[in-house]
C-alpha positions in Angstrom: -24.4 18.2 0.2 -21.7 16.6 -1.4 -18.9 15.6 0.8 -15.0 14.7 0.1 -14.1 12.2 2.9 -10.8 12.3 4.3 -9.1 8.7 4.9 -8.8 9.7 8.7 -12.5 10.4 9.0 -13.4 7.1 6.9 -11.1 5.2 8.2 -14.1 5.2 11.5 -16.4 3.2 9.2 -14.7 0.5 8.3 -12.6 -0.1 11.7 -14.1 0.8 15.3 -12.5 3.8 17.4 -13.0 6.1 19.0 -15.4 8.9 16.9 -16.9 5.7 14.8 -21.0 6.3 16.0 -20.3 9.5 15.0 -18.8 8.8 11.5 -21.2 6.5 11.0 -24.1 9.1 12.0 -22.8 11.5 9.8 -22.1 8.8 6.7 -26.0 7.6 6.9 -27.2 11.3 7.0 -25.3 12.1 3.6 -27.6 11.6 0.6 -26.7 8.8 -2.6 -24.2 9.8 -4.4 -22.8 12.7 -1.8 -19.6 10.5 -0.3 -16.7 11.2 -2.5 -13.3 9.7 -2.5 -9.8 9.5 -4.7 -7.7 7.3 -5.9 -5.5 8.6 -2.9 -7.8 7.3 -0.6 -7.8 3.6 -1.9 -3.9 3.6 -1.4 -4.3 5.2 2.3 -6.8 3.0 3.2 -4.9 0.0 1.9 -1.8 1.3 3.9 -3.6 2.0 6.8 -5.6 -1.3 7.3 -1.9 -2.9 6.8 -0.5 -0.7 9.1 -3.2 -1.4 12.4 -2.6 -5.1 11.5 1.4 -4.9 11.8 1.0 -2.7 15.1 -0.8 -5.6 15.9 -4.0 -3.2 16.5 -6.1 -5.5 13.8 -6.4 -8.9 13.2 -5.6 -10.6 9.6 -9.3 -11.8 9.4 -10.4 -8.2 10.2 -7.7 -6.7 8.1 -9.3 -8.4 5.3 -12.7 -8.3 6.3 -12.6 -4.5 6.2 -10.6 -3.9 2.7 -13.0 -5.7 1.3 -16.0 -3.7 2.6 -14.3 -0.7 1.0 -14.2 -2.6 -2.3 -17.5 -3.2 -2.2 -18.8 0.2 -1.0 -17.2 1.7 -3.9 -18.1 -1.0 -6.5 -21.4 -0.4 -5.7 -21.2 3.4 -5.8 -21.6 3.8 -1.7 -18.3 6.0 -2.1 -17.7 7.7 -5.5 -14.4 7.6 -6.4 -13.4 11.1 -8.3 -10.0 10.2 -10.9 -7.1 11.9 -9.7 -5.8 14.3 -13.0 -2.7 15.8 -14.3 -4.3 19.3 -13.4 -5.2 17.7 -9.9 -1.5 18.4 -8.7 -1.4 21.7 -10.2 -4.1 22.5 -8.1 -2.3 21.3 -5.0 0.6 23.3 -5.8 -1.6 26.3 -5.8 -3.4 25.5 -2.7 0.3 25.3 -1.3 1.1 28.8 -2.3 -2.4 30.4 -1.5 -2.1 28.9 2.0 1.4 29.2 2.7 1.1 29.6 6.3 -1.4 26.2 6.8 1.3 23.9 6.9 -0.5 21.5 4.1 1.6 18.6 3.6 1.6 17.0 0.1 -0.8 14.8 -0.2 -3.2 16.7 2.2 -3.1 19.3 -0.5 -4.0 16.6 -3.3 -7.3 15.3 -0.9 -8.2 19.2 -1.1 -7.5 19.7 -5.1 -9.3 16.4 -5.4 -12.4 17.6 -3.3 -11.9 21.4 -5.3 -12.5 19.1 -8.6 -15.2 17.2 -7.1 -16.5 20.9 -6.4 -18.2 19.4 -2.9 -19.9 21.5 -0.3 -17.9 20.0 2.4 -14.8 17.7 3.3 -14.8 15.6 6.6 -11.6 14.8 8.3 -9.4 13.9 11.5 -6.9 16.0 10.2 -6.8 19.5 12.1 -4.8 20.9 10.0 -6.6 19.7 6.4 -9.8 20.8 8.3 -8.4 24.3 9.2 -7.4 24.8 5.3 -10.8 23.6 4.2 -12.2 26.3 6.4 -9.9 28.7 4.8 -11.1 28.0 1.2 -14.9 28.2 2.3 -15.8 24.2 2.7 -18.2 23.1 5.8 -16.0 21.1 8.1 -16.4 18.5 10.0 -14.1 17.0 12.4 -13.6 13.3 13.7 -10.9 12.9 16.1 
């Protein structure tokens, strides 16, 4: 199974809250090569792991510590990082208008063109509404809050 992994849901692997043993469960049970990410997902992570450390939720040495972890995982081809195209936001504009009533923000309807052009089984996510569209275009969900 091939799975697009939704900065929310990995987000729980690299900093410890609540849903984390279950992220990390479900991370060790995917197979090599099944955990894919975007270019999108770099600059969230890197936002987000800023963010926790102004809220004052993260220390500077863990800040660090965990960015780095993420580099690694996808320089050694833990996470495999699928290039975000031109066509890529043509996509999302046509996942806006075939879900009209999902309420997809923009670059919640990039994560799912990216995981359509990854053509993966199944997307994981904290995102209710990301996970509810998924379910509408026929991806296995799975949900950490």
């Amino acid at each position: 199974m091939k799975c697009y992994l939704d900065t929310s849901a990995l987000a729980k692997w690299y900093v410890w809250e609540p849903g984390s043993e279950a992220f990390e469960d479900f991370i060790r049970s995917l197979d090599e090569d099944a955990a894919i990410i975007s270019p999108l997902t770099i600059t969230e992570m890197r936002s987000l792991l800023a963010r926790r450390r102004r809220m004052r939720e993260l220390e500077k040495a863990h800040e660090q510590q965990a960015w780095q972890t993420f580099l690694r995982d996808i320089a050694s081809g833990a996470l495999n990082v699928m290039p975000l195209r031109d066509q890529t936001f043509m996509r999302a504009v046509d996942l806006l208008e075939q879900l009209p009533d999902c309420a997809l923000r923009t670059l919640d309807a990039l994560h799912l063109a990216l995981a359509d052009q990854a053509n993966v089984n199944a997307l994981a996510s904290g995102d209710r509404i990301m996970l509810r569209a998924a379910r509408l275009l026929g991806l296995q969900t799975h949900a950490f809050h």
